[in-house]
VONU-680320 format. One line per 2 residues: for each residue x, y, z of C-alpha. Coordinates in steps of 0.5 Angstrom, whole numbers, plus 2048, in hexadecimal, padded with zeros to 3 digits. Each point is the difference from the previous one (the first is absolute). Example, Ala and Ser with C-alpha at 12.3 -4.5 7.8 and 13.67 -1.06 7.14 Angstrom:
<nodes>
819 7F7 810; 802 807 7FE .
</nodes>
This chain:
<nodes>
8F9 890 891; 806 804 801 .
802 808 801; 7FF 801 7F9 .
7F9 7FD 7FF; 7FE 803 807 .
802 808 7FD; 7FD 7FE 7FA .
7F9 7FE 803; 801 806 805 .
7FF 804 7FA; 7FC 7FE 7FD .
7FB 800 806; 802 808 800 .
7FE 801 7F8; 7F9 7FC 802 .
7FE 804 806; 7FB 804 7FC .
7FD 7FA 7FE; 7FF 7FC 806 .
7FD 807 804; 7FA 7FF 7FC .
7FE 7F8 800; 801 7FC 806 .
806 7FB 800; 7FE 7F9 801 .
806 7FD 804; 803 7F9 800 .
7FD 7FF 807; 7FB 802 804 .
802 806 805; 800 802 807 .
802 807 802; 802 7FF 807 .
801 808 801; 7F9 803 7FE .
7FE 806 805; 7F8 7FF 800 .
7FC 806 7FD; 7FA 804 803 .
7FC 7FF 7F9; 7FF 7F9 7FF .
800 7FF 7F9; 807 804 800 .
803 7FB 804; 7FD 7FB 7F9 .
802 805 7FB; 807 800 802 .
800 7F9 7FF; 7FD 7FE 7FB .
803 805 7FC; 807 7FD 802 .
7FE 7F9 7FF; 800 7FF 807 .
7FB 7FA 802; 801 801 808 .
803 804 805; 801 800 808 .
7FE 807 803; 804 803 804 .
7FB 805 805; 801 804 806 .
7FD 7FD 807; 7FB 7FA 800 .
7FD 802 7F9; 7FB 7FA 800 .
7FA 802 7FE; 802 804 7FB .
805 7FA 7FD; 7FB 7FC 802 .
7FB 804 7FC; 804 801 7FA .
802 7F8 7FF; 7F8 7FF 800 .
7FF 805 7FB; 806 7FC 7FC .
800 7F9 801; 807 7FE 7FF .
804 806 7FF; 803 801 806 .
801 7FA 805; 805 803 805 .
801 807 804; 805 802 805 .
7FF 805 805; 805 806 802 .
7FF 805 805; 805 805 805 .
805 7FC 802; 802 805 806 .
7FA 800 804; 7FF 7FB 805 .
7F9 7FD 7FD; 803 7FE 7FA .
802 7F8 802; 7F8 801 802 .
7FE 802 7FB; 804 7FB 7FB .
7FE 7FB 803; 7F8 800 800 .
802 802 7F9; 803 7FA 7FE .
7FA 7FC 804; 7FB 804 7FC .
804 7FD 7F9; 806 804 7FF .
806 7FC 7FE; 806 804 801 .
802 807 802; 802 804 7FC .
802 805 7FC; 803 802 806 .
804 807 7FF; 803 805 806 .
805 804 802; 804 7FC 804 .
805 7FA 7FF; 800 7FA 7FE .
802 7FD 806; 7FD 805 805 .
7FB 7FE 805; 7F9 802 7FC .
801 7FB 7FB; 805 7FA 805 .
7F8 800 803; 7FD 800 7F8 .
805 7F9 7FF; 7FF 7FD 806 .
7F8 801 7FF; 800 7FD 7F9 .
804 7FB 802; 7FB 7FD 806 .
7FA 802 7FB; 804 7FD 7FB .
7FE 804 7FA; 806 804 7FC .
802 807 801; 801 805 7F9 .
805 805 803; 802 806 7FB .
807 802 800; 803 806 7FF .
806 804 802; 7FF 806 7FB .
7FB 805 801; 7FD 801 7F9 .
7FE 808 802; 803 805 805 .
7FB 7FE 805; 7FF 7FA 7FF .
804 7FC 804; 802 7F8 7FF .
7FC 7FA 803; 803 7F8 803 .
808 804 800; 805 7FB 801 .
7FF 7FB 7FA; 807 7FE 800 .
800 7FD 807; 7FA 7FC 800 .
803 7F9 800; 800 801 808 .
7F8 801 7FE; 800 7F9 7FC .
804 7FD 806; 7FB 802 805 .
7F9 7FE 7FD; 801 7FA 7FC .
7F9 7FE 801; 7FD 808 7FC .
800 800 7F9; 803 806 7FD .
7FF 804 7FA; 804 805 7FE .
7FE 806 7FC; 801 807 7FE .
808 805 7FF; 804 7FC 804 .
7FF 7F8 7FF; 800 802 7F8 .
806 805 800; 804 7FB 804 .
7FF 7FA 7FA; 807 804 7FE .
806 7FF 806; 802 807 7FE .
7FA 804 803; 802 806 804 .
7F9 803 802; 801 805 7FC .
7FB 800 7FB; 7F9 7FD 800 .
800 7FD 7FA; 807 7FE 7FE .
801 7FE 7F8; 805 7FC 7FD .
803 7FA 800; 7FF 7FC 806 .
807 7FE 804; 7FF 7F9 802 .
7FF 7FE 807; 7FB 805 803 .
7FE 7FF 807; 7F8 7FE 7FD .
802 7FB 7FC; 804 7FD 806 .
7FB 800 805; 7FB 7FE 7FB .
804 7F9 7FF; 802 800 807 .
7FA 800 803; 7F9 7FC 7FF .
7FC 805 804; 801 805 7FA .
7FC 802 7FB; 801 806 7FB .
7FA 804 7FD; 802 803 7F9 .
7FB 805 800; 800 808 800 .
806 804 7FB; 804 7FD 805 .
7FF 7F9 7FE; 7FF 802 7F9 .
807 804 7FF; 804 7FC 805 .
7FE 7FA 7FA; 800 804 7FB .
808 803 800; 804 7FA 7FE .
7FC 7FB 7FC; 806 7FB 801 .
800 800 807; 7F8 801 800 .
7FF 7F8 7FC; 805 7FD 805 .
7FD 803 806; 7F9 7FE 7FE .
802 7F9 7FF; 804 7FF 806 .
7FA 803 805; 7FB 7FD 7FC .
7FC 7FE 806; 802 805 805 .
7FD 807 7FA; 7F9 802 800 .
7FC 805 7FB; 7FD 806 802 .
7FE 807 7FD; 7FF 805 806 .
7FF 803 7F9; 7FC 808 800 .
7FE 7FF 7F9; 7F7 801 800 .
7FF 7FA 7FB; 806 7FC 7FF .
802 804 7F9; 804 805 804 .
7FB 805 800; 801 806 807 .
806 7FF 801; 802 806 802 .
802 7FF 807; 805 7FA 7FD .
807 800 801; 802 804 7FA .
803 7F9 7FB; 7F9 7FD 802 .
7FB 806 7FE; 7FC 7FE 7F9 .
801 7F8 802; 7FD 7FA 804 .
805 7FE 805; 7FC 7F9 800 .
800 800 7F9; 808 802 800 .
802 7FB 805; 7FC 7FA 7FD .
803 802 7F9; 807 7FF 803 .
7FE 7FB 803; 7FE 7FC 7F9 .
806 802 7FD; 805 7FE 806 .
7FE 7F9 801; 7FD 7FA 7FF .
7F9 800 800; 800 7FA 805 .
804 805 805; 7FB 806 7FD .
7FB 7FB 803; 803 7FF 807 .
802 808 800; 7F8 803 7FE .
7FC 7FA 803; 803 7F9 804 .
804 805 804; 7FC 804 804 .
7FA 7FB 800; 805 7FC 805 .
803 805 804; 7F8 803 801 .
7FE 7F8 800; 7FB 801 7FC .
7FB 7FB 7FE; 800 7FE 7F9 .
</nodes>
């Protein structure tokens, strides 16, 4: 498939967005959203997924959320076969309260998202903990606040070899503004969401060939409009890091249609960020990769059982 093909099939995507908002895809390979943040009302959780054509999904949840997972995957047997646990980083209960979450089923930490560095104390303690538990651990990097109170989270992207370095028994996955702007070598932490043409060479699609304790999560507009801006760029990325990339929506839509959306960020309103990515995601590989990339993928990191 060369540039060409992949514009072409980009638009034709676009013109059939209508279309796909009112039926519910049936996608080359099972799919498994790795970023799904558990919803109070259990059928909203369900809703979503089936809606996006999603069969099962990892939760992330705040502090040891066992019960209430553990009622949700009797409710639903089979729909949601894993779930991380986060909580404040910066109080010293923390590893505590990580460590009983994982003896109570919690496969990783995650999504780990504070205002502090990437290569601070808080989180050194995160890394060395995940690396002892061995369970991965889902850091959202960000360098640009998205409102003027806001704030940035995990900063110092650029510099996280030393990170890989250090704890080369923890499983990383990279997520958020900072990991999918930095794809491209010119990324100056000037906007959010850069567009464009990616410059060969960016620091994340270094670290990801470099070191085998890193793992991208393409979730969230981030992941979306990092995949999205340069389709040539985006079919040899996805090939090259076909065993290092994982779905996942961390999509505000109610219904997988796109519906209540108002709170996205603005390019995703009216749209299902799982449904966007996945249909970038069909058009951008081979359904050998699309597989590995929605499914195969995830299951190995977590070590879920078939």
């Amino acid at each position: 498939m060369d540039r060409r093909t992949v514009l072409a099939s980009l638009g034709a995507v676009a013109m059939a967005s209508p279309l796909r908002a009112q039926e519910a895809p049936a996608w080359s390979a099972p799919v498994l959203d790795l970023h799904w943040h558990m919803r109070r009302a259990p059928e909203a959780n369900i809703a979503h997924m089936d809606g996006a054509g999603v069969r099962q999904a990892n939760l992330l949840t705040n502090g040891n959320a066992k019960e209430t997972v553990g009622a949700l995957q009797a409710q639903y047997p089979g729909r949601f076969p894993s779930w991380f646990a986060a909580t404040d980083i910066t109080k010293p209960e923390a590893e505590g309260l990580l460590t009983a979450a994982v003896k109570d089923g919690a496969i990783g930490f995650g999504e780990i998202k504070f205002p502090v560095a990437a290569d601070g104390p808080e989180l050194r303690r995160m890394y060395a903990l995940a690396g002892e538990l061995n369970v991965p651990i889902l850091v959202h990097f960000q360098e640009v606040g998205h409102t003027p109170t806001e704030g940035t989270f995990s900063t110092g992207w650029k510099k996280f070899a030393t990170i890989l370095k250090a704890y080369p028994k923890t499983k990383f996955i990279g997520h958020a503004d900072a990991f999918w702007a930095n794809i491209s070598a010119d990324y100056a932490e000037a906007d959010a969401y850069p567009t464009g043409p990616v410059q060969r060479g960016g620091i994340t699609d270094k670290l990801l060939a470099d070191y085998p304790n890193l793992f991208g999560d393409m979730s969230a507009n981030s992941g979306n409009n990092g995949l999205s801006r340069d389709p040539e760029f985006t079919r040899d990325f996805l090939n090259r890091h076909q065993n290092k990339l994982m779905f996942g929506s961390d999509c505000n839509c109610s219904d997988g249609k796109g519906s209540n959306t108002e709170r996205a960020a603005p390019r995703m309103r009216g749209k299902c960020v799982a449904r966007e990515t996945l249909t970038l995601l069909t058009v951008s590989s081979t359904p050998a990769v699309f597989r590995k990339l929605v499914w195969d993928n995830a299951r190995q990191v977590l070590r879920i059982k078939a």
